[in-house]
N, C-alpha and C positions, 0 to 999 in steps of 0.2 A: 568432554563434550566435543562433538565431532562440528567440523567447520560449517555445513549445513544447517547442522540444529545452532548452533551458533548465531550463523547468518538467518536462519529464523529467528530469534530472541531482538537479534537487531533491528529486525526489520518490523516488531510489532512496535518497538522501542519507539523510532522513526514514525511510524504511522499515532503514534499517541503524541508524538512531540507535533507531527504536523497537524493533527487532529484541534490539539489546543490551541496551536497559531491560529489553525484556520479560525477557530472561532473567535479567537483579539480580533483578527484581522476582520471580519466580520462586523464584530460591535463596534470599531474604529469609524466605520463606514468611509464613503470617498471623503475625497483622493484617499486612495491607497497609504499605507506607513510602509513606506519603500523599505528599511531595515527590518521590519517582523513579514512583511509581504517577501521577499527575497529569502528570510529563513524557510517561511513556509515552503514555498518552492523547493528549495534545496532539501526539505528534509523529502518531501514525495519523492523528487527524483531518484535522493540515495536508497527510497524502497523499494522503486520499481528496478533500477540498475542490479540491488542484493535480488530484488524477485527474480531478476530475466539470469543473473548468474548464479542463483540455485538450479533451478529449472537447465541449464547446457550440463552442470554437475551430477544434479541428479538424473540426468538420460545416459550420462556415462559411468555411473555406477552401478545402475539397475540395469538389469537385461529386461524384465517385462514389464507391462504396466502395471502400477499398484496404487494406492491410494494415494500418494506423497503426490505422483506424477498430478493427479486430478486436484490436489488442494491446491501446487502450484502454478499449476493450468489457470486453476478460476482466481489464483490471490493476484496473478499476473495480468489475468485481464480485467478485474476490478479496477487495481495501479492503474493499467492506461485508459482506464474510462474517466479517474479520476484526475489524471494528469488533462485529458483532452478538454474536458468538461471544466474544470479552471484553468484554463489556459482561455478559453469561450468566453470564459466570466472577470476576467480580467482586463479587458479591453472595457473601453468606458464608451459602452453602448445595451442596448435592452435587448437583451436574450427572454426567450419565453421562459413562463415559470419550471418549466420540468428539467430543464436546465439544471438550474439550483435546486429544486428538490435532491435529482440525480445527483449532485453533490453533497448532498447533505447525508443522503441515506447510504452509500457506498463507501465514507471512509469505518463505517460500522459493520459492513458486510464483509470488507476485507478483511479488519481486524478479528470480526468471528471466525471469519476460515483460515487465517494464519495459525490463530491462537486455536483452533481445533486441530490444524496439522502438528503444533507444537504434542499436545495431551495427547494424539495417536500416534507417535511417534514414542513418547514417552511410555504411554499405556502396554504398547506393542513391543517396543524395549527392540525396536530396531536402528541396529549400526548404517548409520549413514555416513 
């Protein structure tokens, strides 16, 4: 397995494990639970940081644009809508509802286009 599709597999890993935080952390309600609210975070950032060092890997592998490039594109800026958008909601003040919607619905859309670049990559049977 090459270090890319690798650093794919981690990186859905990550987004399930912060997926489930988020939602303890969620049903906890305020105050925050500092130890599961600190995992959570930690686990986004480690998939946006594997996201944004797939994406410098894959421009220096590939010479032209292909698909990979576009699922890391959008897996990448999903990560930072997600990271912005709880970082918003972590402060203990009243953000509008779409706010939280956008959080709620985005760590599913990331995980579908990872998890489709994972199966197109596999299906495609391309060395990365």
């Amino acid at each position: 397995m090459s270090s890319i599709m690798l650093s794919m597999v981690i990186t859905v890993v990550l987004l399930i494990m912060s997926i489930g935080t988020g939602y303890f952390v969620s049903s906890l309600g305020r105050p925050l639970n500092t130890p599961v609210f600190t995992f959570h975070k930690l686990t986004a950032l480690g998939a946006i940081v594997l996201s944004i060092w797939m994406m410098i890997s894959q421009r220096m592998i590939l010479f032209q644009s292909s698909p990979v490039d576009l699922i890391l594109i959008v897996s990448g800026a999903c990560l930072f809508i997600l990271f912005f958008t709880g970082s918003l909601l972590s402060f203990e003040r009243s953000w509008p509802a779409v706010i939280r919607i956008i959080h709620r619905i985005f760590p599913w859309i990331t995980l579908s286009v990872v998890t489709a670049g994972i199966f197109w990559v596999l299906k495609n049977k391309t060395s990365l």
